[in-house]
C-alpha positions as CSV (number, residue, x, y, z in Angstrom):
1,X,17.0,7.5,23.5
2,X,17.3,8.6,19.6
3,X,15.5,5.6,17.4
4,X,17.7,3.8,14.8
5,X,16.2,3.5,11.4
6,X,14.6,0.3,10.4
7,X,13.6,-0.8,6.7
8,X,10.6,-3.2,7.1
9,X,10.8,-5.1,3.4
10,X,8.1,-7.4,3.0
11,X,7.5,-10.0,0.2
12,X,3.9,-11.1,-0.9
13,X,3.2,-13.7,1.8
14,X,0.2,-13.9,3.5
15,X,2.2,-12.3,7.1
16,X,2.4,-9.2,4.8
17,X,-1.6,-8.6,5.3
18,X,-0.1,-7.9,9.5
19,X,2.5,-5.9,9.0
20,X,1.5,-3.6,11.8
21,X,2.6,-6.3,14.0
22,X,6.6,-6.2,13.5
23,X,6.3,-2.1,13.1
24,X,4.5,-1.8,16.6
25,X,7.4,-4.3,18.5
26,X,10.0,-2.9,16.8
27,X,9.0,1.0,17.4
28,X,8.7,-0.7,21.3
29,X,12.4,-1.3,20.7
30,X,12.9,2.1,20.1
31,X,13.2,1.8,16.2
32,X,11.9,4.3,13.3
33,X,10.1,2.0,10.8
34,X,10.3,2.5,7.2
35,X,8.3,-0.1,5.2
36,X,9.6,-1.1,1.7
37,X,7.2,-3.4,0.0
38,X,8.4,-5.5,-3.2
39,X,5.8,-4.8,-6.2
40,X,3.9,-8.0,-5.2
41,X,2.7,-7.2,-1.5
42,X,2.3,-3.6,-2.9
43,X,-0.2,-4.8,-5.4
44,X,-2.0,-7.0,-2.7
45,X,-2.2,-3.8,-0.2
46,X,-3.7,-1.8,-2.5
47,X,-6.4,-3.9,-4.7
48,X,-6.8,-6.5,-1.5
49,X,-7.0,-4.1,1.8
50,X,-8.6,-1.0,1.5
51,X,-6.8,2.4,3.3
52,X,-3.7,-0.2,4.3
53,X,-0.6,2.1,2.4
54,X,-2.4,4.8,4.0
55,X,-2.4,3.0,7.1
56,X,1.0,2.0,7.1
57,X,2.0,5.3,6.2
58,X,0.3,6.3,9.0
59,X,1.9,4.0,11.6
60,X,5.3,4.7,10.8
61,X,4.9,8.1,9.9
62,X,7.0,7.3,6.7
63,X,5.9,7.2,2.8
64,X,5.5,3.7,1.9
65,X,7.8,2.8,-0.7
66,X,8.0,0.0,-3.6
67,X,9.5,0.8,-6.3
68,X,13.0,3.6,-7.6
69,X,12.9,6.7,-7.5
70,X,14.2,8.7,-10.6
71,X,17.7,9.9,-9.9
72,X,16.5,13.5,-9.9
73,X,14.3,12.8,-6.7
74,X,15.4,13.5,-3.1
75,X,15.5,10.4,-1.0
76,X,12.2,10.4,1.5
77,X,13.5,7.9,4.0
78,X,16.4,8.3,6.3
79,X,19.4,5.6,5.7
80,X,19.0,2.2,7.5
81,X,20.5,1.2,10.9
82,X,18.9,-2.1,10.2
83,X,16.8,-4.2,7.7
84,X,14.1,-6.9,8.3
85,X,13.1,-9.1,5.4
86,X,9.8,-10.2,6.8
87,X,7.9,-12.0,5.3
88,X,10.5,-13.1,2.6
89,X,9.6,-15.5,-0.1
90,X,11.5,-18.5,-1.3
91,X,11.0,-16.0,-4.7
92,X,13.3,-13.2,-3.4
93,X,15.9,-15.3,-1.1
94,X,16.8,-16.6,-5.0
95,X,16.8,-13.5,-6.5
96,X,18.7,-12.3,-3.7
97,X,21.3,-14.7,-3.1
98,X,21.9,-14.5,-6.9
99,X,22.6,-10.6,-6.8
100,X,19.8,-9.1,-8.6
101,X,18.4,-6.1,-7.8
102,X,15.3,-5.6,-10.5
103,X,13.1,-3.9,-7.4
104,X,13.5,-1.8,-4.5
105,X,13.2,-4.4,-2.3
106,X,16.3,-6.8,-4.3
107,X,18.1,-3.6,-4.5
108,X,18.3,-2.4,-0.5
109,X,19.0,-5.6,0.2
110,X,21.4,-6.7,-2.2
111,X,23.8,-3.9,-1.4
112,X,23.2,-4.2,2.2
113,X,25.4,-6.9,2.2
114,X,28.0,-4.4,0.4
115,X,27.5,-1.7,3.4
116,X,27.0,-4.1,5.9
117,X,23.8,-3.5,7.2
118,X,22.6,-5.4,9.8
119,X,20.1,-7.6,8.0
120,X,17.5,-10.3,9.5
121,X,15.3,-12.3,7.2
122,X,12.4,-14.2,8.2
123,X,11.0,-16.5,5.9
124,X,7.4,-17.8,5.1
125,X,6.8,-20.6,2.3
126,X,6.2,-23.4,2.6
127,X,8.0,-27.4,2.8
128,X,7.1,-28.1,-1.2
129,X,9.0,-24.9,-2.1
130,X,11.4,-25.3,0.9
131,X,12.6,-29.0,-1.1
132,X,13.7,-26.9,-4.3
133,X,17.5,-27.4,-4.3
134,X,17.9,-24.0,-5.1
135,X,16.8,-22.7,-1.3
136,X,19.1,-24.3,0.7
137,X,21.5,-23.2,-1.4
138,X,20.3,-19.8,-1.3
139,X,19.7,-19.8,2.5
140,X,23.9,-20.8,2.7
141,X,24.8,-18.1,0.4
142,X,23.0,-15.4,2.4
143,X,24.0,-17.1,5.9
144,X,27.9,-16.8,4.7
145,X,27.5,-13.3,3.8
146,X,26.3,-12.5,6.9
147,X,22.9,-12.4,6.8
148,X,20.6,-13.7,9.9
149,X,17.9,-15.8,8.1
150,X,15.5,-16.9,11.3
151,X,14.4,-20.4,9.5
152,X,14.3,-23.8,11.3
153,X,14.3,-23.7,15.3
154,X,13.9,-20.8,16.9
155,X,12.7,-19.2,13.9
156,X,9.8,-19.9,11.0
157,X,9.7,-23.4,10.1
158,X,7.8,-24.2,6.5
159,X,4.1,-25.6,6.6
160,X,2.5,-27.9,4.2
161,X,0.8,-25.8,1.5
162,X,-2.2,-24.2,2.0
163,X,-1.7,-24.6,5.8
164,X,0.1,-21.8,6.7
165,X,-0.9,-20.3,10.4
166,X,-0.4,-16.7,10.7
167,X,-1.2,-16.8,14.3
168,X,2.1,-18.8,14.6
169,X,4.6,-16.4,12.7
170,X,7.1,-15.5,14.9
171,X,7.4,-11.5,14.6
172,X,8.8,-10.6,17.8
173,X,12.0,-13.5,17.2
174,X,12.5,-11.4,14.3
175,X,12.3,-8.1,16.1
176,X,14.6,-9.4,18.7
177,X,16.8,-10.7,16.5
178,X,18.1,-7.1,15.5
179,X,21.1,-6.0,16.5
């Protein structure tokens, strides 16, 4: 069976220190894993975690990317099948839902809605940033343009702050959430 291209894009959340988890399950499922970090989580894997790009890279057998390219440089990932936003931050469902694109990570997913790519997003904040009246409104917004966000049952429900549990993220609902 040929593997589908995947775009892991993960926001700086604290899931974002296991991202080998979702690559693994979703190259289970048969899928080539790209990882796309916004500028945040690629600052935390490189002054937090020692070797972890290089790890990454390593897994998926992909550059890790993070930021544009200039338009005079060739592409280094194939075109996604598929996206997962995971973790993804009350920061860039807002930023998203509103249309901007100021990162790689904004951009893919902005205009994936555009070219239809099958996109899942699986949050991670928590229930003082969850009552901000701009995130429901964002989570609609993305929802009606047809975006999977996994948040509530069956999916990642917001924690007090502070009191997060990693342990508890559910990866594989997002992995097995794509199409």
């Amino acid at each position: 069976m040929t593997n589908r291209t995947l775009y892991l894009i993960a926001c700086a959340a604290p899931p974002a220190r296991r991202l080998d988890i979702p690559i693994r399950a979703a190259q289970r499922a048969n899928w080539d894993v790209c990882a796309i970090l916004t500028p945040s989580a690629y600052r935390w894997a490189t002054e937090d975690a020692e070797g972890e790009i290089e790890d990454l890279q390593q897994l998926t057998g992909h550059p890790v990317r993070w930021q544009y390219k200039l338009p005079s440089q060739p592409d280094v990932l194939p075109p996604p099948d598929a996206i997962l936003v995971a973790p993804l931050t009350s920061n860039t469902l807002n930023k998203w839902a509103a249309g901007a694109s100021d990162t790689l990570a904004l951009g893919l997913i902005t205009e994936a809605i555009g070219l239809r790519i099958p996109t899942v997003a699986l949050p991670h904040w928590n229930d003082a940033q969850a009552a901000h009246p701009a995130v429901p409104r964002s989570v609609e917004t993305l929802r009606d343009a047809g975006i999977t966000i996994l948040l509530g049952e069956g999916g990642f429900t917001p924690h007090k702050p502070r009191h997060g549990d990693l342990d508890a993220y559910p990866w594989q609902t997002a992995v097995d959430a794509l199409p």
